[in-house]
C-alpha positions as CSV (number, residue, x, y, z in Angstrom):
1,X,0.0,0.0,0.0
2,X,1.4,3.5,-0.8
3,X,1.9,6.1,1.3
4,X,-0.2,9.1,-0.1
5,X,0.8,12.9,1.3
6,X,-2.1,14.8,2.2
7,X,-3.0,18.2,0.9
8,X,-3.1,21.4,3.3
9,X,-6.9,22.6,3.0
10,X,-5.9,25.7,1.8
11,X,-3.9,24.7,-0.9
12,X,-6.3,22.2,-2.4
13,X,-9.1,24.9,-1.8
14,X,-7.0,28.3,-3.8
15,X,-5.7,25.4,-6.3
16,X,-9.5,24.1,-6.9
17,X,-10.6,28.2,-7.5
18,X,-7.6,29.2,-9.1
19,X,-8.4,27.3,-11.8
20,X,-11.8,27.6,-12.3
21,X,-11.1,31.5,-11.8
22,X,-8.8,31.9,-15.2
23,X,-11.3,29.1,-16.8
24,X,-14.4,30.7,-16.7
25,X,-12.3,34.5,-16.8
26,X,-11.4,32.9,-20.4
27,X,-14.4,31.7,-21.2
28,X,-16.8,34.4,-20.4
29,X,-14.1,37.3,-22.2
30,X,-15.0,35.6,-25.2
31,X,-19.0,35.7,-24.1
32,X,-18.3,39.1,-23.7
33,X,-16.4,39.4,-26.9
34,X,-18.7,37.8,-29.1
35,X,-21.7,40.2,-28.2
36,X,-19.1,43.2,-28.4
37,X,-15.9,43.0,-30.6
38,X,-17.0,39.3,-33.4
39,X,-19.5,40.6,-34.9
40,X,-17.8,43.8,-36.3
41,X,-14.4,42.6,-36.4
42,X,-14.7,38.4,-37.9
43,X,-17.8,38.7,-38.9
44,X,-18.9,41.9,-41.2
45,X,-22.1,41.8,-42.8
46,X,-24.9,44.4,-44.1
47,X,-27.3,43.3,-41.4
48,X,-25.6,43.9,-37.8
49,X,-28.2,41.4,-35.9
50,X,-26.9,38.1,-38.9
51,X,-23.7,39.9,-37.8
52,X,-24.4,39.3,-33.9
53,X,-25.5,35.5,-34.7
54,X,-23.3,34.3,-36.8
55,X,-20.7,35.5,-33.7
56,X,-23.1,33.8,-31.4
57,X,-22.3,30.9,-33.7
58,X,-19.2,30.3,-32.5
59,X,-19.8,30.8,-29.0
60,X,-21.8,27.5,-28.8
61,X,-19.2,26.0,-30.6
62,X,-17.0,25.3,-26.9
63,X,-20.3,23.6,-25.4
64,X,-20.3,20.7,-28.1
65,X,-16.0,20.6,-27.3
66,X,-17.0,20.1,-23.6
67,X,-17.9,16.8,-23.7
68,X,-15.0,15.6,-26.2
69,X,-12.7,17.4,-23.8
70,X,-14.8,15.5,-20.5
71,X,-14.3,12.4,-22.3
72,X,-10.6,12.9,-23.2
73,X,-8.9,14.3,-19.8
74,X,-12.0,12.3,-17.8
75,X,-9.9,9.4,-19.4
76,X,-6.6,10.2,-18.2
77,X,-8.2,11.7,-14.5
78,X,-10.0,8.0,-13.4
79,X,-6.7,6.3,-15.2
80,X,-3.7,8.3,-15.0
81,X,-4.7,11.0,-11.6
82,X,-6.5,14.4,-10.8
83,X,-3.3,16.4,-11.0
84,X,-1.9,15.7,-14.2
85,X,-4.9,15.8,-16.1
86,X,-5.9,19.5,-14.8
87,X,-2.2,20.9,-15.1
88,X,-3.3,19.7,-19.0
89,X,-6.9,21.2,-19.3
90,X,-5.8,24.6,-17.8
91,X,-2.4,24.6,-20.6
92,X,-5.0,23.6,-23.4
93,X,-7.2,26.5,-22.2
94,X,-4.7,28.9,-21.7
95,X,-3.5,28.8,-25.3
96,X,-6.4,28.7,-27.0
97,X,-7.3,32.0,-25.2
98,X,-3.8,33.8,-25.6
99,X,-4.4,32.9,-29.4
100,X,-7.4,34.5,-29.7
101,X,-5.8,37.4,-28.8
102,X,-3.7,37.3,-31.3
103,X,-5.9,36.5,-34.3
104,X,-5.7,38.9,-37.3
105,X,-9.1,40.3,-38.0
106,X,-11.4,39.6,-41.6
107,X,-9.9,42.7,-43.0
108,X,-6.6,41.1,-42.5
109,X,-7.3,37.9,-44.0
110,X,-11.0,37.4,-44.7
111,X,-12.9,34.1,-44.2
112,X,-10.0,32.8,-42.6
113,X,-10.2,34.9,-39.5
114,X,-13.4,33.4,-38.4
115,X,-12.7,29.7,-39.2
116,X,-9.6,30.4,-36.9
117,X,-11.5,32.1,-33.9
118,X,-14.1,29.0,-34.3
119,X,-11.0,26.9,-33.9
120,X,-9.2,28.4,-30.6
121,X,-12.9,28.4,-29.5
122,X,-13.4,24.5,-29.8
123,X,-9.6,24.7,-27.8
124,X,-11.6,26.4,-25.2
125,X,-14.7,24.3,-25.2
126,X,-12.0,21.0,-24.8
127,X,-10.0,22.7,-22.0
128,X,-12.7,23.4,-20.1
129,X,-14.5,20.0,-20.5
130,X,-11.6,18.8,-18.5
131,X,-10.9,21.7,-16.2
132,X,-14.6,21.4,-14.3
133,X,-14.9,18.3,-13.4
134,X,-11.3,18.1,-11.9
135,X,-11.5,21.0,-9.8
136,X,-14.4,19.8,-8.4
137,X,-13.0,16.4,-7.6
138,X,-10.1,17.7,-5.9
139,X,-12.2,19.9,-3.7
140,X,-14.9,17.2,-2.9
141,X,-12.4,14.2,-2.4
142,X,-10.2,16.4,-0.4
143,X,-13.4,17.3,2.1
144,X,-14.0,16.4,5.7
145,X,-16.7,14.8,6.1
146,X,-20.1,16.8,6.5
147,X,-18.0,19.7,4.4
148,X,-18.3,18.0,1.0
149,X,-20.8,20.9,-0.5
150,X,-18.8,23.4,1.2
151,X,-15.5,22.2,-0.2
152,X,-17.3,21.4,-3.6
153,X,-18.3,25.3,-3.8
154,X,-14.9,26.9,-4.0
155,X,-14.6,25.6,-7.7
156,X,-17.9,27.0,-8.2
157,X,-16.7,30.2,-6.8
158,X,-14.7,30.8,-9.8
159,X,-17.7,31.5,-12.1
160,X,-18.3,34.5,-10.8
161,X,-14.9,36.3,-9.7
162,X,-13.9,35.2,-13.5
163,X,-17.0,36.6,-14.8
164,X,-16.3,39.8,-12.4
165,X,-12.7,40.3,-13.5
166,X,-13.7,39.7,-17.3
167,X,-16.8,42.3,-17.1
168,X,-14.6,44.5,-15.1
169,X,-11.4,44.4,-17.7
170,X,-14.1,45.5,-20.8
171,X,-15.1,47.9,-18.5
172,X,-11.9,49.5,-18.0
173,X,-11.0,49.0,-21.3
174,X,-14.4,51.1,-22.8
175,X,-13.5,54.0,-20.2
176,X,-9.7,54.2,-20.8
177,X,-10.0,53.5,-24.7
178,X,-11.7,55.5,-27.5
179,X,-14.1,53.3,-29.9
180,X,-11.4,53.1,-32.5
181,X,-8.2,52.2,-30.3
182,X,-10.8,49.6,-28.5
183,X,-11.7,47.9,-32.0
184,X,-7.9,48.5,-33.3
185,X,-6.0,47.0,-29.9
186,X,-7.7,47.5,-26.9
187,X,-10.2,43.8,-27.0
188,X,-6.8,41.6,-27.3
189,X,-6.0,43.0,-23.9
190,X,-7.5,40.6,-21.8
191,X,-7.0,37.1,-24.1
192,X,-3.3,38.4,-23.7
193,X,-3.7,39.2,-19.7
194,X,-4.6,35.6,-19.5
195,X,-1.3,34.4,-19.7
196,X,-0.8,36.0,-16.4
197,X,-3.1,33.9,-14.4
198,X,-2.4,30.8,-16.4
199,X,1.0,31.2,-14.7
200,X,-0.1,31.7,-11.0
201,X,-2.5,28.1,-11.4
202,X,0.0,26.2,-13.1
203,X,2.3,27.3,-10.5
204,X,0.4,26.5,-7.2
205,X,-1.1,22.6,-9.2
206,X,2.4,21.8,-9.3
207,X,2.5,21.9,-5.8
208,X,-1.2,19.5,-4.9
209,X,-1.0,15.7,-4.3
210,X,-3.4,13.1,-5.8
211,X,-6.5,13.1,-4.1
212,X,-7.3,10.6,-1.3
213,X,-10.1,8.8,-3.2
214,X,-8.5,8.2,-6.2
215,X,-5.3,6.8,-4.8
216,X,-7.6,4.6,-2.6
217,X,-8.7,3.4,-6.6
218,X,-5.1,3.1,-7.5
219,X,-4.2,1.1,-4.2
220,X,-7.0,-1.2,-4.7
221,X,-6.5,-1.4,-8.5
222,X,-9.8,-0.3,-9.0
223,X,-9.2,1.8,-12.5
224,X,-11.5,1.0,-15.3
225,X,-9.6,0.9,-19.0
226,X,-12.1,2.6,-20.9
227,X,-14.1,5.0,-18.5
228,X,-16.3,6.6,-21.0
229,X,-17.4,3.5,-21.8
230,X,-18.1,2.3,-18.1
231,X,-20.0,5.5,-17.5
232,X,-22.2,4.8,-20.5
233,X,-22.7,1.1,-19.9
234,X,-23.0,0.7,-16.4
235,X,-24.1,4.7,-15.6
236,X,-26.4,5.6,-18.1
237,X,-29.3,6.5,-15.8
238,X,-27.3,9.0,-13.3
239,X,-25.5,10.5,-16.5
240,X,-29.0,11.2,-17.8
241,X,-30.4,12.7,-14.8
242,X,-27.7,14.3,-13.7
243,X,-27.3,16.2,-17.3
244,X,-31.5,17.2,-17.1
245,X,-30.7,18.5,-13.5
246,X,-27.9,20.7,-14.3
247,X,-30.3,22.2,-17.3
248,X,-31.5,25.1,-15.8
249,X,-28.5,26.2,-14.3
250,X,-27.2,26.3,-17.7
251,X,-30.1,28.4,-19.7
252,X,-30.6,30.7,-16.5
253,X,-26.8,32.1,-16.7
254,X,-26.2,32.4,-20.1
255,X,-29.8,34.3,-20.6
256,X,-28.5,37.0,-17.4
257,X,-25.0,37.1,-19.2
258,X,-24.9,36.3,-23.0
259,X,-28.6,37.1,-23.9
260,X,-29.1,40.3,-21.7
261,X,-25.9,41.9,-22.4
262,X,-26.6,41.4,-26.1
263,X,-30.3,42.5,-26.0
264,X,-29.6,45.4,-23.3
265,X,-27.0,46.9,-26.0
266,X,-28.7,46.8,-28.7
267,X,-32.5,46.7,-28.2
268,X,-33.4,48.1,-25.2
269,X,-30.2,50.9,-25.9
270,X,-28.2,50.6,-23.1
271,X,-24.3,51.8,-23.8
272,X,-22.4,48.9,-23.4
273,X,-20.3,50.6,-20.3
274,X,-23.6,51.0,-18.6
275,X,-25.0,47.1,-19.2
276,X,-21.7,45.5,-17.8
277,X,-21.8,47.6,-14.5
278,X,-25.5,46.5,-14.0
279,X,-24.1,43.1,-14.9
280,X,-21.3,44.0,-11.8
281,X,-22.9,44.3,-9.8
282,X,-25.5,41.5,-10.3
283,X,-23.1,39.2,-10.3
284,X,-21.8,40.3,-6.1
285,X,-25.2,38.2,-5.6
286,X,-24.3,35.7,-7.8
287,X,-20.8,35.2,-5.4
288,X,-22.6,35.9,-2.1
289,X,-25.1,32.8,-2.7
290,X,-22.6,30.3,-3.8
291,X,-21.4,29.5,-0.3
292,X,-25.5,29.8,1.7
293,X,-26.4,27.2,-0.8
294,X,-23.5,24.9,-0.1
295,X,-23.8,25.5,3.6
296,X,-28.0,25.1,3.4
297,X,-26.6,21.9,0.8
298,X,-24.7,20.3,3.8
299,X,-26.9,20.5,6.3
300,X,-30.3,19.1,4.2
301,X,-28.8,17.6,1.5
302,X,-28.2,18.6,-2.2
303,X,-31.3,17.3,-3.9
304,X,-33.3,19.4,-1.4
305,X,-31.7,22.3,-1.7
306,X,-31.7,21.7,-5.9
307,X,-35.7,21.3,-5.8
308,X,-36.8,24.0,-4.2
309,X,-34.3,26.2,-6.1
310,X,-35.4,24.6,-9.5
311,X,-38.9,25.8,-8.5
312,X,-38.2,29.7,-7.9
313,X,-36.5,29.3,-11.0
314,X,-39.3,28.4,-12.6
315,X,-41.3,31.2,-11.1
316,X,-38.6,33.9,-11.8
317,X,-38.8,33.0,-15.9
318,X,-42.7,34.3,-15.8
319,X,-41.3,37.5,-14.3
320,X,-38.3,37.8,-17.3
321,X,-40.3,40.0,-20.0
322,X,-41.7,42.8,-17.9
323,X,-38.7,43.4,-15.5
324,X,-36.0,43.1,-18.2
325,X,-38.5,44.8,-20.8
326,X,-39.2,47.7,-18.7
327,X,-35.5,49.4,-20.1
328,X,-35.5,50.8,-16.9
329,X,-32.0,50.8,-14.9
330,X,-33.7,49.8,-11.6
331,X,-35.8,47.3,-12.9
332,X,-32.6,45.6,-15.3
333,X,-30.8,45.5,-12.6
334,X,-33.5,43.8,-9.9
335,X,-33.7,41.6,-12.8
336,X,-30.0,40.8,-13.0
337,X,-30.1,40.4,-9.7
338,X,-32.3,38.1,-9.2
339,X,-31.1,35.8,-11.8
340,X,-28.2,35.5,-11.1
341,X,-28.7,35.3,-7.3
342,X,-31.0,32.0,-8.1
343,X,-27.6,31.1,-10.2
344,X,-25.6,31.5,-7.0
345,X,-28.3,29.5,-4.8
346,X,-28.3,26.3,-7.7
347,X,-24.7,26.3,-8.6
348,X,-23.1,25.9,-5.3
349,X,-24.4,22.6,-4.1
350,X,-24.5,21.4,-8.5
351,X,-20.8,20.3,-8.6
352,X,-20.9,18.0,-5.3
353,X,-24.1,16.9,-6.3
354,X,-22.8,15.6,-9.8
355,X,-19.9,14.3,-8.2
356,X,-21.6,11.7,-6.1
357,X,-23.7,10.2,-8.6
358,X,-20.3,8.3,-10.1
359,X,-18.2,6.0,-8.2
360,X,-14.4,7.7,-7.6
361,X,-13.2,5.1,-10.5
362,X,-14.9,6.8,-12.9
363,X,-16.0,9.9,-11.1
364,X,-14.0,12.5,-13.4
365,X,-15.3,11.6,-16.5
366,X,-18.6,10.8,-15.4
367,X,-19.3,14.5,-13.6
368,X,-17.6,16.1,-16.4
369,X,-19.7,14.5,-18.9
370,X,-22.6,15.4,-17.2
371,X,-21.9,18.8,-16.6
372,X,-20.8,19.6,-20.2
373,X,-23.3,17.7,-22.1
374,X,-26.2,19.9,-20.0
375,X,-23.6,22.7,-21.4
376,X,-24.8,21.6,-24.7
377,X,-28.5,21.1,-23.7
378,X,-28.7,24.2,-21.8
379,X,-26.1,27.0,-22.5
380,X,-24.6,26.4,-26.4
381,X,-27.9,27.6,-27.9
382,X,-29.6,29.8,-25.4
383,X,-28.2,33.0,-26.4
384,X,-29.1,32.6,-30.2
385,X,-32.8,30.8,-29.0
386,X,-33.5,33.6,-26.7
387,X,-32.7,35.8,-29.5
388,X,-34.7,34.4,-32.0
389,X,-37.9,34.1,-29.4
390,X,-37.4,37.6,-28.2
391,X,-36.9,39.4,-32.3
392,X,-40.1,37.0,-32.8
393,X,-42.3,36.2,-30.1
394,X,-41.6,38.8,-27.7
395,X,-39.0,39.3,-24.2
396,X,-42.1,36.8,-22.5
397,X,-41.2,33.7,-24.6
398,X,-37.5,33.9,-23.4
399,X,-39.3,34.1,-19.5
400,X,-41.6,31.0,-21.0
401,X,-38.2,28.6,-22.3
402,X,-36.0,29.5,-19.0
403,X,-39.4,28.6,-16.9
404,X,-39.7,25.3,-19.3
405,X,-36.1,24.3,-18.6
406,X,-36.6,24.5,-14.6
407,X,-39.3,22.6,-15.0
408,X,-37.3,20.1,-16.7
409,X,-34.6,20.0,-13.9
410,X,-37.1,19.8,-11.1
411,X,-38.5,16.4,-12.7
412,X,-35.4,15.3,-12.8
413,X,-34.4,15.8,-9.4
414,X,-37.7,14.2,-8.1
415,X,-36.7,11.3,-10.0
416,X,-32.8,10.8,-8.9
417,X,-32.3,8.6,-5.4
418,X,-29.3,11.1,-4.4
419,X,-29.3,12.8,-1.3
């Protein structure tokens, strides 16, 4: 039997947020990008809304890499370890990012330019698709017991200081920058500034141990060959339930990030310095909620905690058209607030809860799998769906499809046997 070194609970804690921190910082600069800097930059058209979706486009792209990238580093994390496997999904998501920055534009190079940002944006899907599930892991199997939610939140935590620290860097950037030196220079800024933080996370994983559960599985030589495979064959019914679950989680941020920024700048006429301080200061509830949820999460369970959640969701989508509608800077940003409060409140306890539907042999590729294919389900369409009902139907419809997706998620939860 080996002798496995523990993990200080700091360290495995600021490694686990670390990297979820530049992750989702990545990820959501190119959300913000997309709405922003794409459609006038990589893809010029006549019509500024085909402009807008085509961009959109290519945002959805990194939700169909997710699960290729949960089923490739899920591979190596249940065969080879935890470490390796996210010192490799935060390298492969680094690059793709400092590329982007680096692109040149379709007046540089024409059709080209996009094909190239949709392929750094597939890098980014695939980085990701390893990077969540392993940062979860090392937080959860790391955990005391009775502190599994509460260690499983700090990942979670990462969503919104990245989305905080990308909205604040456009921010800065549209105050300090004219129009032209922002379009010209000024967007590459913060792909470029991610090779900063891609430093500080490599350095401090270099420094974790293998997590306690999984070298339990390698002292019992418990590892699976395929475990893709195993999670399909032998885990089809959690996979399933745990991928409807995580649904509404999905549509609900990327309607208060994607969608409203999008909709806020162009139809209802906010300046786009104005929406992304709204969106600021939305997201300080979105933070402050992660860690009551995983505390409410440990002490009644997750699925509890999920339901009733699930079920204000439900109730907040009927409320969507006339409080985002109004164009009103009060009302937008009750709006935002609430959203993304009820995102806090179901994404805390979501990671732990995913975790332990999958034995620890096939744990990382099983809660990665199901994490990122709801990605697909839930978040790699939403933006351009909610656009399409809103130019169509009306700002109500968009309430209608978050309220359906809850819905969705709450069955799901009444149907699953986890705590």
């Amino acid at each position: 039997m080996s002798q496995h070194k523990t993990n200080s609970a700091g360290t495995v804690l600021f490694a686990s947020l670390i990297g979820t921190t530049i992750e989702f910082f990545d990820f959501y600069i190119y959300a913000t990008a997309a709405v922003l800097v794409f459609p006038k930059l990589f893809f010029p058209a006549s019509d500024p809304a085909a402009a807008t979706l085509q961009s959109l486009a290519t945002f959805a792209i990194a939700f169909f890499a997710r699960p290729v990238g949960s089923a490739v580093f899920g591979h190596f994390g249940d065969r080879v370890g935890r470490k390796a496997t996210l010192v490799a999904a935060l390298l492969t998501m680094g690059i793709s990012t400092i590329v982007i920055g680096l692109l040149p534009t379709y007046a540089s190079i024409g059709t080209l330019a996009p094909a190239l940002l949709a392929l750094c944006r597939f890098g980014q899907g695939l980085g990701l698709g390893g990077e969540w599930g392993g940062a979860v892991l090392l937080a959860t199997e790391n955990a005391p017991p009775g502190k599994r939610a509460w260690y499983g939140m700090f990942p979670q935590l990462g969503a919104p200081i990245g989305f905080f620290l990308s909205g604040g860097i456009f921010l800065l950037l549209s105050e300090t920058l004219s129009d032209a030196e922002f379009f010209s220079y000024g967007w590459r800024i913060p792909f470029l500034a991610s090779s900063l933080l891609v430093i500080v996370g490599l350095y401090i994983r270099l420094k974790i141990h293998e997590t306690p559960d999984f070298q339990k599985v390698l002292d019992k030589n418990e590892r699976v060959k395929v475990p893709v495979l195993a999670v399909w064959r032998q885990h089809r019914g959690p996979l399933v339930l745990g991928t409807l679950i995580a649904l509404a989680t999905f549509v609900l941020f990327y309607l208060m990030t994607v969608f409203a920024l999008s909709w806020g700048t162009t139809a209802l006429h906010f300046s786009r310095q104005h929406f992304l301080i709204l969106q600021l200061i939305a997201v300080v509830f979105f933070a402050l909620t992660i860690p009551f949820s995983a505390i409410w999460a440990d002490r009644k369970g997750r699925r509890g905690t999920l339901l009733w959640v699930s079920a204000a969701i439900t109730v907040f989508g009927l409320a969507l058209g006339p409080l985002f509608g109004s164009g009103s800077s009060v009302q937008v940003t009750v709006f935002l607030s609430l959203g993304l409060g009820l995102m806090g409140l179901t994404y805390g306890p979501l990671g732990t809860m995913l975790s332990e539907l999958f034995p620890a042999e096939v744990r990382y590729t099983g809660a990665s799998l199901t994490f990122n294919l709801a990605g697909i389900l839930g978040a790699s369409l939403a933006p351009y769906a909610a656009t399409w009902l809103a130019t169509h139907y009306g700002l109500q419809y968009v309430g209608y499809y978050l309220s359906a997706a809850a819905l969705i998620s709450l069955i799901a939860l009444l149907r699953t046997k986890a705590d």
